[in-house]
C-alpha positions in Angstrom: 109.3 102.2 111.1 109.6 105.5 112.7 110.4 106.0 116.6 109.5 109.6 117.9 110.6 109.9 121.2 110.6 113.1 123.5 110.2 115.2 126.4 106.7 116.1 127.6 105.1 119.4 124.9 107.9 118.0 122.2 105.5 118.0 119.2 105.6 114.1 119.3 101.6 113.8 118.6 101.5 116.7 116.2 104.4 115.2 114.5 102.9 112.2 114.4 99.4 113.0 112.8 100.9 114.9 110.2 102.8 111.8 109.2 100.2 110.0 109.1 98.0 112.7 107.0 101.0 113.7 104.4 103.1 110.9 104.2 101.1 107.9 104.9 103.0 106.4 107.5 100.7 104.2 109.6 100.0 105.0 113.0 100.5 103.0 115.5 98.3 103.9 118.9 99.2 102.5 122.2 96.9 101.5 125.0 96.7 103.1 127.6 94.5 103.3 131.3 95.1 107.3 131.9 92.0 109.2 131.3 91.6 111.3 128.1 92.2 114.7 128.0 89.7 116.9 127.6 89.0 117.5 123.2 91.5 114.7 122.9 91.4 113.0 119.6 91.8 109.4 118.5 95.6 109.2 119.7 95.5 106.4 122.5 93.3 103.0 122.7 91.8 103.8 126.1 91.7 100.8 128.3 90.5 99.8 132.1 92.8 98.5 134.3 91.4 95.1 133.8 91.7 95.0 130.1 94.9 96.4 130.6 96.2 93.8 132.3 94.2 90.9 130.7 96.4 91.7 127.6 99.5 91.7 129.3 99.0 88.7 130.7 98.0 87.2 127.0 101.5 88.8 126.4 100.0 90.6 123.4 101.9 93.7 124.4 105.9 94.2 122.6 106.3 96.8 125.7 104.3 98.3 128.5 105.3 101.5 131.2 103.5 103.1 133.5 103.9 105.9 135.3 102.5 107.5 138.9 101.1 110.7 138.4 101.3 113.3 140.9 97.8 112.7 142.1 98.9 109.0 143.1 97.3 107.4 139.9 98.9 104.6 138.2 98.4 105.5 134.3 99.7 102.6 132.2 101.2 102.4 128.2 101.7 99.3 126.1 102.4 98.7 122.4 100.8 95.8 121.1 102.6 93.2 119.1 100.2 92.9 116.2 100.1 96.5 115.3 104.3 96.8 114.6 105.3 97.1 111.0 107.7 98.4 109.0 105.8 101.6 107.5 104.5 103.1 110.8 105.0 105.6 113.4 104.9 105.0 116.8 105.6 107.5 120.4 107.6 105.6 122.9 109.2 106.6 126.3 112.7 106.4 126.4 112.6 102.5 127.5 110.4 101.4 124.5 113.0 103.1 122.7 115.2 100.5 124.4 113.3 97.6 123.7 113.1 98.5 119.8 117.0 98.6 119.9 117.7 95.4 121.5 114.7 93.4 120.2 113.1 94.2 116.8 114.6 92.7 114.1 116.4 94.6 111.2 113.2 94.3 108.8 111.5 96.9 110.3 113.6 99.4 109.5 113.3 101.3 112.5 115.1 104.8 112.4 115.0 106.7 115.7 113.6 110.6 116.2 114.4 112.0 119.3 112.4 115.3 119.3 114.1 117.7 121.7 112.6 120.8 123.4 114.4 123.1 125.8 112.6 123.3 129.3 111.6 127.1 129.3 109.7 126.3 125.5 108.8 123.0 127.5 107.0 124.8 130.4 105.3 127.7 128.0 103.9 124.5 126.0 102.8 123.0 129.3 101.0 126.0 130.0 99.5 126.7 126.4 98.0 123.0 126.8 96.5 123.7 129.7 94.8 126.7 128.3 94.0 125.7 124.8 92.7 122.0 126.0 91.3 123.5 128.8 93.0 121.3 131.3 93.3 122.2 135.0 97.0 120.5 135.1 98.5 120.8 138.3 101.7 122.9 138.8 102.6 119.4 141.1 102.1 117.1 137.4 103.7 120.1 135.4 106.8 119.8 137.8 106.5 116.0 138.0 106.4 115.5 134.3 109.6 118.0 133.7 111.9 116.7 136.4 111.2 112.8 135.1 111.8 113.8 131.9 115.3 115.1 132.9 116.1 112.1 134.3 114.7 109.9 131.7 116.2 111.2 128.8 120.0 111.6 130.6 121.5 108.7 128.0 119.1 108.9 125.1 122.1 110.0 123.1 122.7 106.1 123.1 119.6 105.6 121.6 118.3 107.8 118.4 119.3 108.0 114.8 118.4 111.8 114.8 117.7 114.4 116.8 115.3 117.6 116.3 115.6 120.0 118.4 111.8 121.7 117.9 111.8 125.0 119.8 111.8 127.0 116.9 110.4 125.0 114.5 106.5 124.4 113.1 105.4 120.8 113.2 104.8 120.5 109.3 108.6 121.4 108.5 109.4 118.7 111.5 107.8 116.3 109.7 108.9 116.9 106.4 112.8 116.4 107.7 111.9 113.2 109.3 110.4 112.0 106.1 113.0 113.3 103.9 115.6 110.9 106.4 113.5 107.9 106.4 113.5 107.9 102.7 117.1 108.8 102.6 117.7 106.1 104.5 115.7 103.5 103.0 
């Protein structure tokens, strides 16, 4: 099982597609209750609230999040139990990344990605979303997303098997690496 975790405009997603399209790792989509983005693909199971909820309380979930956007929304995230298995990819938060240290057992496999971007690439990518995806992000949520970021990711270095930093490089060649380690690895 592959693990990408990383700061907001990292590549995750990207990375994650194209591991899915050229190497056959299964992708694993979370649910989530934030609104999709405008052209947003297939990347999230978008829930209500009440569904939301409903499965946690059927404790179908292996871990949830959620997070307060800066227009006072609650968006939530949860992985569901039945979809984990050992030739998938996944994108977690720095506390999923946690909860797949301390809970899932050895079979899995898991080897953890931490894709790193430095915050001036970080903020260009923020704003080429906006502009390609034709978001209206606002410069509050841009500044909210960057400063939790810094402060979640402080002790990730406890937590990942390798780290990427993807500034300079394209998605596909990312990919590729992170293959080329899981099957080292295996």
């Amino acid at each position: 099982m592959i693990v990408l975790v990383g700061k907001t405009c990292s590549g995750k997603t990207t990375v994650a597609n194209i591991l899915q399209e050229y190497y056959n790792f299964k992708r694993i989509k979370t649910y989530t209750t934030r609104p999709p983005r405008e052209n947003e693909g297939e990347e999230y199971h978008f829930v209500s609230d009440e569904e939301f909820e409903q499965m946690k309380a059927e404790n179908r979930f292996f871990e949830t999040t959620q997070y307060e956007v800066a227009s006072g929304d609650i968006w939530k995230y949860g992985t569901a139990k039945s979809d984990l298995c050992a030739d998938c990819c996944i994108i977690m938060n720095p506390d999923g990344v946690k909860k797949v240290r301390k809970f899932l057992p050895d079979e899995y496999g898991v080897k953890i990605i931490y894709l790193n971007v430095t915050e001036g690439i970080q903020w260009n990518r923020l704003k080429a979303r906006e502009k390609n995806l034709g978001q209206d992000m606002m410069p509050d949520e841009a500044s909210r997303r960057v400063k939790a970021d810094e402060e979640d990711f402080i002790h990730i270095g406890e937590y990942y098997d390798l780290a990427i930093t993807t500034d300079e490089m394209e998605p596909l060649n990312v990919a590729k690496l992170i293959n080329h380690y899981y099957e080292v690895c295996e």
